[in-house]
C-alpha positions in Angstrom: -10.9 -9.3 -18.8 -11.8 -6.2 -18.1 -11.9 -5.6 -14.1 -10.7 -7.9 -11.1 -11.9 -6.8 -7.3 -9.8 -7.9 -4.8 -10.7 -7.7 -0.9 -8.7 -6.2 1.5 -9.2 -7.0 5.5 -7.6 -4.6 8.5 -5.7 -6.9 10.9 -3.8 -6.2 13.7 0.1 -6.8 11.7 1.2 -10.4 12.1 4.6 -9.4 13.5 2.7 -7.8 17.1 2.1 -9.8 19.7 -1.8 -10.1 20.4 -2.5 -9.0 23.7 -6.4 -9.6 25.2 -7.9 -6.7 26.9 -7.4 -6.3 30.8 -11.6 -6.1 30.9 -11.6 -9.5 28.5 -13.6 -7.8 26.0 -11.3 -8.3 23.5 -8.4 -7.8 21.3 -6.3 -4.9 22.1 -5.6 -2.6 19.3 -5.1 1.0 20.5 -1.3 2.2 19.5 -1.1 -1.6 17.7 0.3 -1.6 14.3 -2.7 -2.5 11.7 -1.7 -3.9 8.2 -3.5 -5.7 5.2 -4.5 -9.1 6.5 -1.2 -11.4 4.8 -3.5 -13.1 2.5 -5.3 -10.5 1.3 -1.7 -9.0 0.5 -1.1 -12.3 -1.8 -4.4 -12.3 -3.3 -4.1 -8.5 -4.6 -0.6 -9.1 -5.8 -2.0 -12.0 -8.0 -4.3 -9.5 -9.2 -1.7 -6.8 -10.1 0.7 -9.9 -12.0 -2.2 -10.5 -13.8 -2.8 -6.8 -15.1 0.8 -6.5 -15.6 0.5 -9.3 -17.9 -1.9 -7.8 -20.1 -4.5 -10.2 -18.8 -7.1 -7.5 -17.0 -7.5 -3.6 -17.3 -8.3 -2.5 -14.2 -7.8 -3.6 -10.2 -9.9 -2.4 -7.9 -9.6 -2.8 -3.9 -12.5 -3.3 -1.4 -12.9 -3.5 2.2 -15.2 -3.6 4.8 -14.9 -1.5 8.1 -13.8 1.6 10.0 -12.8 4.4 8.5 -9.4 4.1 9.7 -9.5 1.3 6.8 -8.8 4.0 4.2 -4.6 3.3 5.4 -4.6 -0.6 4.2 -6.9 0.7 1.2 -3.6 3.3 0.3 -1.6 0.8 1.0 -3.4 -1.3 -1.6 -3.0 1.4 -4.3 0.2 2.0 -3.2 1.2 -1.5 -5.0 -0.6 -0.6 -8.0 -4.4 -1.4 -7.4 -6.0 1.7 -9.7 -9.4 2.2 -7.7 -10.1 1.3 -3.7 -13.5 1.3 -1.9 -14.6 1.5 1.4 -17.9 0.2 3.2 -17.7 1.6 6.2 -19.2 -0.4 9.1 -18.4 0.6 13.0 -19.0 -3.1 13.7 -17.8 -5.7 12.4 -19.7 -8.0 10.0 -19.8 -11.7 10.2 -18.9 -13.3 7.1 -22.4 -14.0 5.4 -22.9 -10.2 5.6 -19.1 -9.4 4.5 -20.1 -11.7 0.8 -23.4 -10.0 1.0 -21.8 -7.1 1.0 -19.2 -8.4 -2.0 -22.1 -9.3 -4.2 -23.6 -5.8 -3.8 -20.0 -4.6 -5.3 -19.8 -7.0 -7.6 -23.3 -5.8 -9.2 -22.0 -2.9 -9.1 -18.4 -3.3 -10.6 -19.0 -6.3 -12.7 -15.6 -7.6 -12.3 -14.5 -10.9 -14.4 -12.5 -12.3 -11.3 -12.9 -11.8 -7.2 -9.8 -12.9 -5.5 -9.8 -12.8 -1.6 -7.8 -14.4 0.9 -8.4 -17.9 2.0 -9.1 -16.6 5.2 -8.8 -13.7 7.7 -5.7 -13.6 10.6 -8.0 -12.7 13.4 -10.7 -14.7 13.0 -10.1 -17.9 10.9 -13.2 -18.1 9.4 -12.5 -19.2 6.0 -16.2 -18.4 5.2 -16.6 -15.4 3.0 -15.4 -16.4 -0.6 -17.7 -19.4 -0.1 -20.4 -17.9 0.9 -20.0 -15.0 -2.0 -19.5 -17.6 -4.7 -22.5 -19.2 -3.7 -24.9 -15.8 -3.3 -23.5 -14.4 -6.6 -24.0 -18.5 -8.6 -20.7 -18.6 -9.8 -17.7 -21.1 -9.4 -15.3 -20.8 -6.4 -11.4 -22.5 -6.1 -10.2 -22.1 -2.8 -7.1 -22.5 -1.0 -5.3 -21.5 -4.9 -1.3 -21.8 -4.7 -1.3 -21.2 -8.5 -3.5 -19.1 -11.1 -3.3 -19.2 -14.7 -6.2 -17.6 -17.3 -7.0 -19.0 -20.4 -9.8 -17.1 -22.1 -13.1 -17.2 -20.7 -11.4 -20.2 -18.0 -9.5 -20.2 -15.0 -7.0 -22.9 -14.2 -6.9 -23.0 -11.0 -3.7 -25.4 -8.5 -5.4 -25.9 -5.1 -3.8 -27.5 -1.9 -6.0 -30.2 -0.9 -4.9 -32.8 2.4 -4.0 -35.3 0.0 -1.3 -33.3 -2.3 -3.2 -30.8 -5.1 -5.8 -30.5 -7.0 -6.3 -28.9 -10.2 -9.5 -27.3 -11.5 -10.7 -25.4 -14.1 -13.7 -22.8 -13.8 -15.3 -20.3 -16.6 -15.4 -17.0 -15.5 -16.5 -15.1 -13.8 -15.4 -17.1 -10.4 -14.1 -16.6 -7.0 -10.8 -17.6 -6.2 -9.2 -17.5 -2.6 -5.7 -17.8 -2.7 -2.9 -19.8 -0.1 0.6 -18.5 0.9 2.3 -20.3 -1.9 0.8 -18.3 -4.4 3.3 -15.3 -4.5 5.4 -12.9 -2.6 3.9 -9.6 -2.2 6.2 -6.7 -3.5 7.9 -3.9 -1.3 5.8 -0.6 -1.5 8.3 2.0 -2.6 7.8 5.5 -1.1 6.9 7.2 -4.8 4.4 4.9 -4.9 2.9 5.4 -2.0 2.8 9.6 -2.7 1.2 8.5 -6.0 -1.1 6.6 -4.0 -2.6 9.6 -2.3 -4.2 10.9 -5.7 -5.9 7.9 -6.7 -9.3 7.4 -6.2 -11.1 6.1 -3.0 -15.0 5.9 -2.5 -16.5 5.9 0.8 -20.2 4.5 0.8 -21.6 3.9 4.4 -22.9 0.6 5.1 -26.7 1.7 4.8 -25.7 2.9 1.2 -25.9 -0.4 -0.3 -29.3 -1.1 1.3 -27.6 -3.9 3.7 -28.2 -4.5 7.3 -25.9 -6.2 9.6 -26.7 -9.9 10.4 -26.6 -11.9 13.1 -23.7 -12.7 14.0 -22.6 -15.0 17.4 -21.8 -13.0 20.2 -19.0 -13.0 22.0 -19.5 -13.2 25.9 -15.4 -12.9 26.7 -11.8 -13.0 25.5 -8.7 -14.5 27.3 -5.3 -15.4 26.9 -4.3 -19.3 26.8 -2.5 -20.5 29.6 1.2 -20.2 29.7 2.9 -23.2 28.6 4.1 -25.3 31.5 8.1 -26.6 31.7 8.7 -30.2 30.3 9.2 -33.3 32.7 11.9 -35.9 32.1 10.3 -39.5 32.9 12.7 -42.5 32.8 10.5 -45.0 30.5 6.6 -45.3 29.0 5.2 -46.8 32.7 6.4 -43.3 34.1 4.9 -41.4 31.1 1.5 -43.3 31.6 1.8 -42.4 35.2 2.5 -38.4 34.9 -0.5 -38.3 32.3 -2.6 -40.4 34.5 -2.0 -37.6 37.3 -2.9 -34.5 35.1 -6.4 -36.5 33.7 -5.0 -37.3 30.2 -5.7 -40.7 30.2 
């Protein structure tokens, strides 16, 4: 193949402690390290095994955001992606207009493979590759712990409730990959020097002719409740009792 796009989210890093903003209108995230959203991370390094194996030519990095993106795009070519592209946004998208977004790309770069994360750290929703498999009318495998290419097919290990599942889809296709698939590799500081010199495009949200959608609105963030100390009870009658009192049962 010749191309694979991968998509890269900014996150606050999975190692800081999210902290909701004193005015509850959301997450705090000045001074707070930002990283590659984990996934993402596992999806591009899938991508750059694959072009290491002589399988694709060319890996090219997208995300959607800020400008202050640019960093997780260097990042990206800083493990070996070749090209990186930014949409920049002030706000952020909901997912129909992140894969609407995609597909624009996609027109664009003709890739023979998308690979995303399943999902997104800070939001959950688990929407986007979906939604971008369905606008562009190609297959999809989610949730993929295991890729392997044969040809002008994609065989494709899921995680599924009930053990895996294994599918096989013709390319092009979306795949959005699980934890299991691979370990990201350590970014080396020569690499990321190298990094600095490869290509990045910055194209402004109205560029590509797309408006922002509607997505649900937010009225206030807050913190869950602190977990309350443990109570000893004797035998099941005091345990019915105690949840009794706090409106359980």
């Amino acid at each position: 193949m010749d191309r694979i796009l991968v998509g890269l989210k900014r996150v606050v890093d999975y190692n800081v402690r999210v902290r909701v903003r004193s005015d509850g209108s959301g997450v705090e995230t000045d001074g707070v390290k930002m990283s590659i959203n984990p996934f993402d991370e596992i999806a591009l390094e899938e991508a750059l095994r694959i072009r290491e194996r002589g399988d694709a030519g060319e890996v090219v990095v997208v995300s959607i955001g800020p400008g202050d993106a640019q960093q997780q795009l260097r990042t990206g070519l800083a493990m070996g992606a070749d090209r990186a592209i930014l949409v920049e946004t002030a706000a952020a998208p909901d997912p129909l207009t992140c894969a609407r977004i995609l597909l624009e790309l996609v027109n664009r770069e003709k890739p023979d493979l998308v690979i995303l994360g399943k999902q997104a750290i800070d939001n959950d929703n688990s929407q986007t590759g979906q939604m971008l498999a369905a606008l562009w009318g190609r297959p999809q495998a989610t949730f993929a712990s295991k890729l392997v290419l044969n040809g002008a097919t994609a065989t494709v290990t899921r995680e599924v409730d009930s053990g895996l599942e294994i599918l096989e889809v013709d390319l092009p296709a979306v795949v959005t990959v699980d934890l299991r698939m691979n370990e990201p590799r350590y970014v080396k500081l020569p690499d990321i020097m190298k990094a600095k010199k490869k290509p990045l495009d910055q194209i402004p949200l109205s560029g590509l002719g797309i408006s922002m959608g509607d997505a649900p609105t937010v009225k206030a963030y807050e913190a869950p409740q602190q977990r309350q100390k443990g109570v000893m009870v004797p035998d099941v009658a005091a345990l019915v009792a105690a949840m009794k009192d706090k409106g359980l049962l």
